[in-house]
N, CA, C, O and CB atoms as a CASP TS submission, in Angstrom:
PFRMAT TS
TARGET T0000
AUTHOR 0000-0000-0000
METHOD Language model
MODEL 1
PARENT N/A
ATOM      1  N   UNK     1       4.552   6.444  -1.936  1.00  0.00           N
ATOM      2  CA  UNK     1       3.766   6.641  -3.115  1.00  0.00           C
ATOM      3  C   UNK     1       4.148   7.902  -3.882  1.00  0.00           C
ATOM      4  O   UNK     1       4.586   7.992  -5.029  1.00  0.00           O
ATOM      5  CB  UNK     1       2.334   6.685  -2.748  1.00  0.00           C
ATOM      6  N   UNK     2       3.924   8.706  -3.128  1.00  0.00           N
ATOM      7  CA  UNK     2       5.055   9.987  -3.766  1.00  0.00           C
ATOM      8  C   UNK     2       6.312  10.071  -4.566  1.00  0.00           C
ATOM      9  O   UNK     2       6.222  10.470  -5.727  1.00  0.00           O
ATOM     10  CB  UNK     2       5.583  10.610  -2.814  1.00  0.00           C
ATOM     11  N   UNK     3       7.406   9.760  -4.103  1.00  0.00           N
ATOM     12  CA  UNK     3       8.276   9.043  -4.804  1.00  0.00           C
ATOM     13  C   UNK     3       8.295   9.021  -6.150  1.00  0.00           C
ATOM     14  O   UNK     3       8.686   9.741  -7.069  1.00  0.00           O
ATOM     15  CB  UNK     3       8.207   7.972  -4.472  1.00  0.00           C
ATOM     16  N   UNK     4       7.396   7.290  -5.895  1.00  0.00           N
ATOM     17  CA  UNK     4       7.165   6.965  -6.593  1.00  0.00           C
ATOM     18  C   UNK     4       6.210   7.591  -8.319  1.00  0.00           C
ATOM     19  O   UNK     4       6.823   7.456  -9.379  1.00  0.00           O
ATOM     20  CB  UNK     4       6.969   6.286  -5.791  1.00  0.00           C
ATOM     21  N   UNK     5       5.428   7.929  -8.323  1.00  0.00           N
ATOM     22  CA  UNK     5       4.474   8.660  -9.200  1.00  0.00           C
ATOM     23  C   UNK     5       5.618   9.681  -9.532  1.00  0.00           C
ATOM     24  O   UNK     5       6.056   9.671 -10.682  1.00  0.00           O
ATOM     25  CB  UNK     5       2.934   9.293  -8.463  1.00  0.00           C
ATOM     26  N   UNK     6       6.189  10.649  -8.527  1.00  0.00           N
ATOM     27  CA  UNK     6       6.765  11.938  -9.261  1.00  0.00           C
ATOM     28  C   UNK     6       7.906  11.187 -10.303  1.00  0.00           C
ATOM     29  O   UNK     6       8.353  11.802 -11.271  1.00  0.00           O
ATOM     30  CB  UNK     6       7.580  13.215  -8.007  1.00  0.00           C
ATOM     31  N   UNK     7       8.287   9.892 -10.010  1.00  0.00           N
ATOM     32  CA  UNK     7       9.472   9.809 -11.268  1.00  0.00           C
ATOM     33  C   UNK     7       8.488   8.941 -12.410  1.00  0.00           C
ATOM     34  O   UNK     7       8.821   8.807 -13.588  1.00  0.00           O
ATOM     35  CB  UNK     7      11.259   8.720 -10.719  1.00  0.00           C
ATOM     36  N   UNK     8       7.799   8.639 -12.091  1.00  0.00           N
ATOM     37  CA  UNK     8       7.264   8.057 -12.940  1.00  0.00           C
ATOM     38  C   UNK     8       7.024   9.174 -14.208  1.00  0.00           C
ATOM     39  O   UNK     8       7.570   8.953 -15.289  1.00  0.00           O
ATOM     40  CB  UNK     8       6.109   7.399 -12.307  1.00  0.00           C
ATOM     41  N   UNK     9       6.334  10.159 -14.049  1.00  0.00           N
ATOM     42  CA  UNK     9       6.053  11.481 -14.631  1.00  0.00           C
ATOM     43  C   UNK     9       7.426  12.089 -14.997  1.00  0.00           C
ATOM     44  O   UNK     9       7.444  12.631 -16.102  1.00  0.00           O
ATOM     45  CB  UNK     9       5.225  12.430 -13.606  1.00  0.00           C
ATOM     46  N   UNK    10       8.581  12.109 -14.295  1.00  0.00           N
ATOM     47  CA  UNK    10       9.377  12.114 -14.526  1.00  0.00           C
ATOM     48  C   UNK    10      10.017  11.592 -15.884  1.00  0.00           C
ATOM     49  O   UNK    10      10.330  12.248 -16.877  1.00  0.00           O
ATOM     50  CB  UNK    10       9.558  11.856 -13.680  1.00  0.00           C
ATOM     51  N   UNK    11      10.141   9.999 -15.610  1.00  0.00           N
ATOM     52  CA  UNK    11       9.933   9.900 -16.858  1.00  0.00           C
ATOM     53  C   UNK    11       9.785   9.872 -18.154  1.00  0.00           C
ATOM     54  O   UNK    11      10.450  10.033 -19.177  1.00  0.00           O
ATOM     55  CB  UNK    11       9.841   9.908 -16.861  1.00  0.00           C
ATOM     56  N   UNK    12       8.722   9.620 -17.821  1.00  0.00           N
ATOM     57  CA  UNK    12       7.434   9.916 -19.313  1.00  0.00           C
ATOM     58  C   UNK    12       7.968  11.481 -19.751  1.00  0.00           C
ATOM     59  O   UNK    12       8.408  11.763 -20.865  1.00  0.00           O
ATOM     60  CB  UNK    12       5.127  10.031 -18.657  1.00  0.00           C
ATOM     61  N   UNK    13       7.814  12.501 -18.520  1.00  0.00           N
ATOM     62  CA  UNK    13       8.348  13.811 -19.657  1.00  0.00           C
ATOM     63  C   UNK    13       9.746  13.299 -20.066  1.00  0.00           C
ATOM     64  O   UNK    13       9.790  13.228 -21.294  1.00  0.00           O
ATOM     65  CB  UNK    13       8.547  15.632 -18.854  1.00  0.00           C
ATOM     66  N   UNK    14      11.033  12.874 -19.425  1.00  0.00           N
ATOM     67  CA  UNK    14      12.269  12.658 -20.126  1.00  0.00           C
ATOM     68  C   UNK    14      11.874  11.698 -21.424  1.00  0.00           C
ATOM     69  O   UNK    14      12.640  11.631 -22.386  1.00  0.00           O
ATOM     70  CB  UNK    14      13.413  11.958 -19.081  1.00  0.00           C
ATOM     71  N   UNK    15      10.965  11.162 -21.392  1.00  0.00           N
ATOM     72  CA  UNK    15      10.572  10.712 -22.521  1.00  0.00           C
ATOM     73  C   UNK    15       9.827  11.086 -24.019  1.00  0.00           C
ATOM     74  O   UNK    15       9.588  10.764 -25.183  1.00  0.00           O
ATOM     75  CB  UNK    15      10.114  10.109 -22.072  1.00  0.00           C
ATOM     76  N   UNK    16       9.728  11.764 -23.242  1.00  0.00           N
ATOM     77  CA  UNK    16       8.669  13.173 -24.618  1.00  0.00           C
ATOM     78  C   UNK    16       7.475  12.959 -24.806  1.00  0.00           C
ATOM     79  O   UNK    16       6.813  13.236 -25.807  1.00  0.00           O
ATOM     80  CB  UNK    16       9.039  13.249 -26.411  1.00  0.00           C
ATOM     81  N   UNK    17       6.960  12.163 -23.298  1.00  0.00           N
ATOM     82  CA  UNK    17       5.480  12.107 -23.474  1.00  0.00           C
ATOM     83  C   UNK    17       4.756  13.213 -23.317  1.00  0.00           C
ATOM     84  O   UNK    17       5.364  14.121 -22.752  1.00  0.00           O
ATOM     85  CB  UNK    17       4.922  11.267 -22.680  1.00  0.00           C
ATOM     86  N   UNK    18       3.538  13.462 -23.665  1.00  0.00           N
ATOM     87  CA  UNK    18       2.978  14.879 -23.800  1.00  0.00           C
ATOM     88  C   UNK    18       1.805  15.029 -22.510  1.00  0.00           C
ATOM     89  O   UNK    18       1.523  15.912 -21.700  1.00  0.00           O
ATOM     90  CB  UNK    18       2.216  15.089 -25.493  1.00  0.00           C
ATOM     91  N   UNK    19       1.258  13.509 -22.845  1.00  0.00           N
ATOM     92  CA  UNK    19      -0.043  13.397 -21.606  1.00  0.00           C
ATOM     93  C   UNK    19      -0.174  11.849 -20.574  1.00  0.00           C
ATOM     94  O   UNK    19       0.037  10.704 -20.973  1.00  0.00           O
ATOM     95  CB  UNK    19      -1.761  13.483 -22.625  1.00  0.00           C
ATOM     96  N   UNK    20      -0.531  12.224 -19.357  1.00  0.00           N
ATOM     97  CA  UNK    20      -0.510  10.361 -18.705  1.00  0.00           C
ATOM     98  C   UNK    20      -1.493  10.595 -18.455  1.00  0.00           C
ATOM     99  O   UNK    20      -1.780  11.708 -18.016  1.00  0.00           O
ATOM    100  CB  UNK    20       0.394   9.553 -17.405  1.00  0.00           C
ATOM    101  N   UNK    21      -2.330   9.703 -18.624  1.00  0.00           N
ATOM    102  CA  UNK    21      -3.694   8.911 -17.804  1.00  0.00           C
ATOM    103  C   UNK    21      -3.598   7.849 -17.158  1.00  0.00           C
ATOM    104  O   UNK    21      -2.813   7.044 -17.659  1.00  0.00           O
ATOM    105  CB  UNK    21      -4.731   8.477 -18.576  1.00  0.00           C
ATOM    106  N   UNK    22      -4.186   7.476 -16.069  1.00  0.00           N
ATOM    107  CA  UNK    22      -4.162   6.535 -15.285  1.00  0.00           C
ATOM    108  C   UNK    22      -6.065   6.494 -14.795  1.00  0.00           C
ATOM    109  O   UNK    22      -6.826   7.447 -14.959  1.00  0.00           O
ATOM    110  CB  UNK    22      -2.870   6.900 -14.060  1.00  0.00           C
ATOM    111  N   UNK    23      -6.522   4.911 -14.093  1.00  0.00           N
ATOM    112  CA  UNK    23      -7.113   4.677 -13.684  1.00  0.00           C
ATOM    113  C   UNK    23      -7.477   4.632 -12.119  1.00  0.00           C
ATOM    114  O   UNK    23      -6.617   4.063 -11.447  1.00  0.00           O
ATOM    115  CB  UNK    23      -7.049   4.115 -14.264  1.00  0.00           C
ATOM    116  N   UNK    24      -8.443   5.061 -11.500  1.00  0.00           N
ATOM    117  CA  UNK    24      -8.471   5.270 -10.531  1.00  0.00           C
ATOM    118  C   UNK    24     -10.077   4.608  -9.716  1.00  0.00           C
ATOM    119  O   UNK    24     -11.041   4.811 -10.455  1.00  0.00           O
ATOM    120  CB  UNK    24      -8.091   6.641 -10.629  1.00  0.00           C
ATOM    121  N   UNK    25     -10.444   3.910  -8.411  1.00  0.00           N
ATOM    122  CA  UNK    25     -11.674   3.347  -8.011  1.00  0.00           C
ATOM    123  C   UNK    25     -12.192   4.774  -7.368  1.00  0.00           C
ATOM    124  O   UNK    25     -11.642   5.533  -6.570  1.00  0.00           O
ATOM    125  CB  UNK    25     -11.548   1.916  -6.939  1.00  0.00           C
ATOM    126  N   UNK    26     -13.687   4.848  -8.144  1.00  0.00           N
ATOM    127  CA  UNK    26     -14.225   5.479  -7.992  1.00  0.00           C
ATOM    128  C   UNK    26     -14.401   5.898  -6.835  1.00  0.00           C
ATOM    129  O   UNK    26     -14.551   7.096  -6.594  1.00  0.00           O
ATOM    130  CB  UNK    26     -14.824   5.263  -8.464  1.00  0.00           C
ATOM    131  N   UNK    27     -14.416   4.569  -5.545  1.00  0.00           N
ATOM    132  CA  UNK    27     -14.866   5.276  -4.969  1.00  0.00           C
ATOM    133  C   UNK    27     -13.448   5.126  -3.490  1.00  0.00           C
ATOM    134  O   UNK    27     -13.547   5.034  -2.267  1.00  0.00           O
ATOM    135  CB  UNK    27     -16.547   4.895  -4.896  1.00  0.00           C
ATOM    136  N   UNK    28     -12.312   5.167  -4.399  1.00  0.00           N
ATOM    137  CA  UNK    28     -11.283   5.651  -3.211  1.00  0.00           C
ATOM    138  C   UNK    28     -11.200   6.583  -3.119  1.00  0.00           C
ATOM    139  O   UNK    28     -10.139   6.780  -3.712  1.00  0.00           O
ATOM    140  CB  UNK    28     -10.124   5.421  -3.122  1.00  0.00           C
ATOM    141  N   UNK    29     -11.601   7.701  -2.714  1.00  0.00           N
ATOM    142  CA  UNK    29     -11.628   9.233  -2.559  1.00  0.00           C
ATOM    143  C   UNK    29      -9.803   9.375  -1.851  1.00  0.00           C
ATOM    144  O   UNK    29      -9.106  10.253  -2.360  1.00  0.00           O
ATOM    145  CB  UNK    29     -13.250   9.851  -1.220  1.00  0.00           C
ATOM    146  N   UNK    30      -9.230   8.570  -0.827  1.00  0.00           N
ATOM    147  CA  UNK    30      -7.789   9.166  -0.248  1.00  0.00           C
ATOM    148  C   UNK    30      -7.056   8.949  -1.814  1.00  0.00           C
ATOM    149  O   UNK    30      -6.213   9.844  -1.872  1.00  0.00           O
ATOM    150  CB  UNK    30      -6.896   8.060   1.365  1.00  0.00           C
ATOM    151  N   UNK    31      -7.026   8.412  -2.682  1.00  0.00           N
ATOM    152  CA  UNK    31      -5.915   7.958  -3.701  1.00  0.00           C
ATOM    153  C   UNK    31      -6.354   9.079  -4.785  1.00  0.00           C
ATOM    154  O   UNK    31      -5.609   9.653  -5.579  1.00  0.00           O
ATOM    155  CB  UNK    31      -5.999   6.131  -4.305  1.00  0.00           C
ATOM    156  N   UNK    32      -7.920   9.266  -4.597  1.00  0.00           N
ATOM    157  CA  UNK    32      -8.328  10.176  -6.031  1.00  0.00           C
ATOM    158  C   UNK    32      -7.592  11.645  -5.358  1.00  0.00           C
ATOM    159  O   UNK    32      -7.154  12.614  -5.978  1.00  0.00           O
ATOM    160  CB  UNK    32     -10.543  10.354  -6.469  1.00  0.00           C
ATOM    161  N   UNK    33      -7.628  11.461  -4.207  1.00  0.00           N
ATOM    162  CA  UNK    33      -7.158  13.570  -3.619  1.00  0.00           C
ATOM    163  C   UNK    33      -5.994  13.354  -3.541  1.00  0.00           C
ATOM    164  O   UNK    33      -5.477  14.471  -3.546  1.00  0.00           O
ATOM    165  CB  UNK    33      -7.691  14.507  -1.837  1.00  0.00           C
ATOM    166  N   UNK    34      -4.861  12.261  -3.436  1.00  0.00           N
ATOM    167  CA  UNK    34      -3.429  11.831  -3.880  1.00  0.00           C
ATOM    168  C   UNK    34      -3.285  12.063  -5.038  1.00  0.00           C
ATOM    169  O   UNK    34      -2.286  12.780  -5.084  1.00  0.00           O
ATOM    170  CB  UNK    34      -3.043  10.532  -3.734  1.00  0.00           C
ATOM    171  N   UNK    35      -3.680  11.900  -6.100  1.00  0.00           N
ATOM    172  CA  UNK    35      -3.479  12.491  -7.568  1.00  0.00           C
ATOM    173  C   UNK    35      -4.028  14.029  -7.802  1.00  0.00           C
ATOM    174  O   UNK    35      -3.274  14.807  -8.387  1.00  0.00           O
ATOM    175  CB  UNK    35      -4.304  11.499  -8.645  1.00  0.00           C
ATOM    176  N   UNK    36      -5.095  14.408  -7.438  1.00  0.00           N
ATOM    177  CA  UNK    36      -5.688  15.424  -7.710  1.00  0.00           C
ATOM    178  C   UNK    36      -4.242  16.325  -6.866  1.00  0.00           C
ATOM    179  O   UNK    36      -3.501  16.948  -7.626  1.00  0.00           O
ATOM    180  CB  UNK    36      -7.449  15.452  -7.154  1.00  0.00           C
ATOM    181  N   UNK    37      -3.900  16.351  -5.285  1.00  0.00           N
ATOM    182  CA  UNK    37      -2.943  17.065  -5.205  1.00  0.00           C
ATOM    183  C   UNK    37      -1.574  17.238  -5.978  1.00  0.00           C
ATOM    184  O   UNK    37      -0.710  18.034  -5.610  1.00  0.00           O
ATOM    185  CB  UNK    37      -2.810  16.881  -4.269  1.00  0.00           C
ATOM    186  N   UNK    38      -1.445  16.311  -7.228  1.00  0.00           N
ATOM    187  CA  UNK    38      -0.266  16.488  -7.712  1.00  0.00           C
ATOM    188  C   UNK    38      -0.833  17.107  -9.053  1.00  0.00           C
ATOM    189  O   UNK    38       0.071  17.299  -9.866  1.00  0.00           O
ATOM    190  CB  UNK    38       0.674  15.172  -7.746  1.00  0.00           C
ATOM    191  N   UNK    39      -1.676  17.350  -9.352  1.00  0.00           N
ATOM    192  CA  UNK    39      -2.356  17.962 -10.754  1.00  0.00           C
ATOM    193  C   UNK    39      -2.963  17.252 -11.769  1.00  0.00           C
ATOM    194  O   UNK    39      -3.246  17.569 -12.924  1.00  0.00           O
ATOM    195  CB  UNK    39      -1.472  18.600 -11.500  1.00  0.00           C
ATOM    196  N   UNK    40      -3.154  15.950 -10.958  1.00  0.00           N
ATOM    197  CA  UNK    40      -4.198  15.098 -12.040  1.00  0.00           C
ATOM    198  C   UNK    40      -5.507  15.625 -12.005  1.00  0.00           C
ATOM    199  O   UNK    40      -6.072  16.223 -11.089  1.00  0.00           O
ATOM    200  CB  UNK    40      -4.398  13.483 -11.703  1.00  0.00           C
ATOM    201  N   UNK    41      -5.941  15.297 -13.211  1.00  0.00           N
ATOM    202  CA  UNK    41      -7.600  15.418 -13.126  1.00  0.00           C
ATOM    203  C   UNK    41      -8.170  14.528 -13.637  1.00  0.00           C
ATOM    204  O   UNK    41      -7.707  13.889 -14.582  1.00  0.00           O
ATOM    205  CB  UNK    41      -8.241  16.490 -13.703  1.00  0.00           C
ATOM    206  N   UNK    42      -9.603  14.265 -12.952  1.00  0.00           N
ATOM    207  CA  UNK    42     -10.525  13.607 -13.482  1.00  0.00           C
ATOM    208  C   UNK    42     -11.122  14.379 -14.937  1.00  0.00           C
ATOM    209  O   UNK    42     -11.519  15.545 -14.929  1.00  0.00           O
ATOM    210  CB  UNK    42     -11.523  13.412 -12.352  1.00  0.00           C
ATOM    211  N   UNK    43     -11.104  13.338 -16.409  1.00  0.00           N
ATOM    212  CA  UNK    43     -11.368  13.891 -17.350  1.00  0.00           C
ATOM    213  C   UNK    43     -12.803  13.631 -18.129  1.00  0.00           C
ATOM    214  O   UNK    43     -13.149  13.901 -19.279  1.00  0.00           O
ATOM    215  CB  UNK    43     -10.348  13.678 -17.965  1.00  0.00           C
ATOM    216  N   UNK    44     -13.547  12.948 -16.946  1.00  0.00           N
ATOM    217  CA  UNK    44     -15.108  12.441 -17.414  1.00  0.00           C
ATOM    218  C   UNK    44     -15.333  11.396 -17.964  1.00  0.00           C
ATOM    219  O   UNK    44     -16.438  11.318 -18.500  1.00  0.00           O
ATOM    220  CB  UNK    44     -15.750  13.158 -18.267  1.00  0.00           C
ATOM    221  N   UNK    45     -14.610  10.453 -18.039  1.00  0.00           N
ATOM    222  CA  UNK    45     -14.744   9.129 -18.471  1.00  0.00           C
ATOM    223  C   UNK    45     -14.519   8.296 -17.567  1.00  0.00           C
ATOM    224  O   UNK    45     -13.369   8.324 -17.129  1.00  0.00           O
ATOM    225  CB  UNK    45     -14.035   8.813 -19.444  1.00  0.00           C
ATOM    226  N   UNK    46     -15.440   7.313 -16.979  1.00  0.00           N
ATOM    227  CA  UNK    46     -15.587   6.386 -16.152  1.00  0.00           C
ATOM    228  C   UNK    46     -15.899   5.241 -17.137  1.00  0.00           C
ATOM    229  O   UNK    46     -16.283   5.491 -18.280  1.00  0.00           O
ATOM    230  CB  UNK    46     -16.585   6.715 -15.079  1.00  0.00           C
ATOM    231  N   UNK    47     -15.664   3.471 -16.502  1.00  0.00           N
ATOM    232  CA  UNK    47     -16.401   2.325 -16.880  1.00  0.00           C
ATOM    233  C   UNK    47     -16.387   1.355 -15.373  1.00  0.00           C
ATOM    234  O   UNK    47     -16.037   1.337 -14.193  1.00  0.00           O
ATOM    235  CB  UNK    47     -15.607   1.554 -18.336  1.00  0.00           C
ATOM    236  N   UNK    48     -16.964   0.716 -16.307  1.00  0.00           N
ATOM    237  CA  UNK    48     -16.771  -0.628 -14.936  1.00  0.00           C
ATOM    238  C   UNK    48     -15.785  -1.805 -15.179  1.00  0.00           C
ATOM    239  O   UNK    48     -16.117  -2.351 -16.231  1.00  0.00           O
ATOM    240  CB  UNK    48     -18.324  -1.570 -14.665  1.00  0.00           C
ATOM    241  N   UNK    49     -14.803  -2.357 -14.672  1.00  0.00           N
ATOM    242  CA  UNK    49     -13.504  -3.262 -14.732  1.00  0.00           C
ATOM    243  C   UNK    49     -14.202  -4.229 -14.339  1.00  0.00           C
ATOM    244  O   UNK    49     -14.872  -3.924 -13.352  1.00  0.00           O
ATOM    245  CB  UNK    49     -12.147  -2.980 -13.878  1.00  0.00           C
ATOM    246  N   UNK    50     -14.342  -5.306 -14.696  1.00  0.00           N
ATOM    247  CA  UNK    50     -14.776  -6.464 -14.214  1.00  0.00           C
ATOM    248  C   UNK    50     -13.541  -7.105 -13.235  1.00  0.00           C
ATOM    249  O   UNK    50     -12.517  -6.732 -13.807  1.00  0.00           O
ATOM    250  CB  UNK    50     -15.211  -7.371 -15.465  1.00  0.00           C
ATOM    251  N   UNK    51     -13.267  -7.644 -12.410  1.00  0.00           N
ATOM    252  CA  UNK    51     -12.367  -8.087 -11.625  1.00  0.00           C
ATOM    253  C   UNK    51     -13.134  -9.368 -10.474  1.00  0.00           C
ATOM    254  O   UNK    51     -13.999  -9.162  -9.622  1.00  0.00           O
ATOM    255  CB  UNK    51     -11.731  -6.692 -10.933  1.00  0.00           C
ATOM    256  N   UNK    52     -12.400 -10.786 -10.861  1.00  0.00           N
ATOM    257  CA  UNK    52     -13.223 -11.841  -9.857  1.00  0.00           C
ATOM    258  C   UNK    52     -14.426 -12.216  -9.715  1.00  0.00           C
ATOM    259  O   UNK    52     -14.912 -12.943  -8.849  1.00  0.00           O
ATOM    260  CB  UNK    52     -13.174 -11.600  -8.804  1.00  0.00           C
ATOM    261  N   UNK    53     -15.111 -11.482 -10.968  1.00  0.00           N
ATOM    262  CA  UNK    53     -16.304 -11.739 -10.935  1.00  0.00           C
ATOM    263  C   UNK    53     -17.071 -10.606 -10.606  1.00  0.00           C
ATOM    264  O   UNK    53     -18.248 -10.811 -10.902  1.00  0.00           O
ATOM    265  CB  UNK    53     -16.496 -12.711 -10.191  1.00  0.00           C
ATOM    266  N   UNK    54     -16.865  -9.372 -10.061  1.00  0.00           N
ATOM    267  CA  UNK    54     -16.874  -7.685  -9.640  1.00  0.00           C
ATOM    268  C   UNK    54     -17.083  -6.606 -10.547  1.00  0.00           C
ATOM    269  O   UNK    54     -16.240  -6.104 -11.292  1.00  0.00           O
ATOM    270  CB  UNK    54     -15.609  -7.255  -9.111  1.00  0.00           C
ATOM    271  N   UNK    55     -17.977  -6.373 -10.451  1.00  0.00           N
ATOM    272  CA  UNK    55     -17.974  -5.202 -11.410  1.00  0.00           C
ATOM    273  C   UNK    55     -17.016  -4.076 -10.384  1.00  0.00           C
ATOM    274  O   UNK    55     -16.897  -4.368  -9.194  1.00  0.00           O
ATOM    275  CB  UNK    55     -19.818  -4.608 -11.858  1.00  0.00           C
ATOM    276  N   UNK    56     -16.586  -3.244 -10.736  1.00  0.00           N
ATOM    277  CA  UNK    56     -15.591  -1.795 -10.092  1.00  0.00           C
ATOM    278  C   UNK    56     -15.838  -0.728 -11.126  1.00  0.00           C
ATOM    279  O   UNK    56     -15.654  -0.801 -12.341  1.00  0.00           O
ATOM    280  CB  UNK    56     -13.620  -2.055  -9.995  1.00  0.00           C
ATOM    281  N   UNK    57     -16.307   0.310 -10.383  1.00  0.00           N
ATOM    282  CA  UNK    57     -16.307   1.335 -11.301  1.00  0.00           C
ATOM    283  C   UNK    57     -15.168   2.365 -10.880  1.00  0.00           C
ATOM    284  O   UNK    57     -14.919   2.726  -9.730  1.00  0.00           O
ATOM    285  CB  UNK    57     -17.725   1.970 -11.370  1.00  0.00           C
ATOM    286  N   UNK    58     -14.498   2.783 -12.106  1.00  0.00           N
ATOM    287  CA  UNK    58     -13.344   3.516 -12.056  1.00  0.00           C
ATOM    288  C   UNK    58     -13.254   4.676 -13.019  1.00  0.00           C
ATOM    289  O   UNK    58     -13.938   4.596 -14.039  1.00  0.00           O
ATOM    290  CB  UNK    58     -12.292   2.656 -12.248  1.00  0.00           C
ATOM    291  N   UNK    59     -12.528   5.707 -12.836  1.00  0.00           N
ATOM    292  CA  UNK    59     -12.854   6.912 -13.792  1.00  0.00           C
ATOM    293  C   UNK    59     -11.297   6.654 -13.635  1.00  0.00           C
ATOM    294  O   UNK    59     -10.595   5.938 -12.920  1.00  0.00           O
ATOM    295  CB  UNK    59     -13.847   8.573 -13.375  1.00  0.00           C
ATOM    296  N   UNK    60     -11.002   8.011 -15.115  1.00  0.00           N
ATOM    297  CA  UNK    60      -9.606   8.050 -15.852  1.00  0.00           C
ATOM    298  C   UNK    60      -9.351   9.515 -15.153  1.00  0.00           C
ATOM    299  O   UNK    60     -10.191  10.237 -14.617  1.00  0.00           O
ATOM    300  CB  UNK    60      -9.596   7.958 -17.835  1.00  0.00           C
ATOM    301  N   UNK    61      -7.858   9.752 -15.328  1.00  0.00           N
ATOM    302  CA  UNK    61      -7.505  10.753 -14.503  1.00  0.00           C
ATOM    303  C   UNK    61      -6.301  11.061 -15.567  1.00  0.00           C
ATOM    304  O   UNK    61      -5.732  10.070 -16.023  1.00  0.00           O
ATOM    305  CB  UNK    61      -7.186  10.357 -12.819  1.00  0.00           C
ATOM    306  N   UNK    62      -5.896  12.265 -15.972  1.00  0.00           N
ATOM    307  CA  UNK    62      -4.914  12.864 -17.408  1.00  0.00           C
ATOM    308  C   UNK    62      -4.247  13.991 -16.322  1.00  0.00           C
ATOM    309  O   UNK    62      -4.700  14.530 -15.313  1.00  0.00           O
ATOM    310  CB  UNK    62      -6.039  13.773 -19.223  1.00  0.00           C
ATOM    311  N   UNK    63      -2.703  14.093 -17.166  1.00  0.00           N
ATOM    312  CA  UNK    63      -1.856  14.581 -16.478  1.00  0.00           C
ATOM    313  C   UNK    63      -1.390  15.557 -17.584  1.00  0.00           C
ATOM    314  O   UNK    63      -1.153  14.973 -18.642  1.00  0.00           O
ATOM    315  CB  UNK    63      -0.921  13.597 -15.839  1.00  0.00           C
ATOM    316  N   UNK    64      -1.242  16.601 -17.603  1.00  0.00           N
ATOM    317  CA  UNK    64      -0.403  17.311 -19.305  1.00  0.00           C
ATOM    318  C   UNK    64       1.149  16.958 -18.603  1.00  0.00           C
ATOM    319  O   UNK    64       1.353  17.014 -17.390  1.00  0.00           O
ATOM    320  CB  UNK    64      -0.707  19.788 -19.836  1.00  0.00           C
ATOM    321  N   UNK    65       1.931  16.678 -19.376  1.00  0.00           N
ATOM    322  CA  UNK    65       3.465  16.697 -19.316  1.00  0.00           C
ATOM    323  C   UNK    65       4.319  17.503 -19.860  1.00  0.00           C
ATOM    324  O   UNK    65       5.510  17.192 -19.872  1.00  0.00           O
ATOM    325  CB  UNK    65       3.908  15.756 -19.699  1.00  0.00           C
ATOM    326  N   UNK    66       3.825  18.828 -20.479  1.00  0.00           N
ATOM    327  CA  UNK    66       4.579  19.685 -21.159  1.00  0.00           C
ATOM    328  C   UNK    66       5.046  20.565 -20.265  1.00  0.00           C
ATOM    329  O   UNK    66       5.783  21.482 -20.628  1.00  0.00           O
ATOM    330  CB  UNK    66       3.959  20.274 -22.182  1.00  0.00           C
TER
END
C-alpha cells in the first residue's frame, strides 16, 4: 500500500497538481492512521455513500502537493 500511494502523489505532483483528496470509511481507523502517517488530513467533510443498499459514512482526507 505504501508503494503504492507514495507514487501516486508522486505523480499528481509530476503533474502540477497542487492538492489530493481522497475518501476514506469512517470508521476504518488502521487505513485513516495509514494516511494520516503520510500527511493526509481529515478536512471536516464527511457524507454517507450509499453502496448495496448501505448507507457508509466516509470523511474526505486533502493532501497539499506543493
Amino acid at each position: 500500500g505504501s508503494a503504492l500511494i507514495d507514487e501516486g502523489v508522486r505523480q499528481l505532483r509530476a503533474e502540477g497538481f497542487m492538492r489530493a483528496t481522497l475518501w476514506v470509511l469512517e470508521s476504518n481507523t488502521p487505513t485513516r492512521d495509514f494516511y494520516e502517517r503520510r500527511g493526509w488530513m481529515e478536512d471536516g467533510t464527511s457524507k454517507t455513500e450509499m453502496w448495496d443498499g448501505f448507507g457508509l459514512a466516509v470523511v474526505r482526507y486533502g493532501l497539499a502537493l506543493n
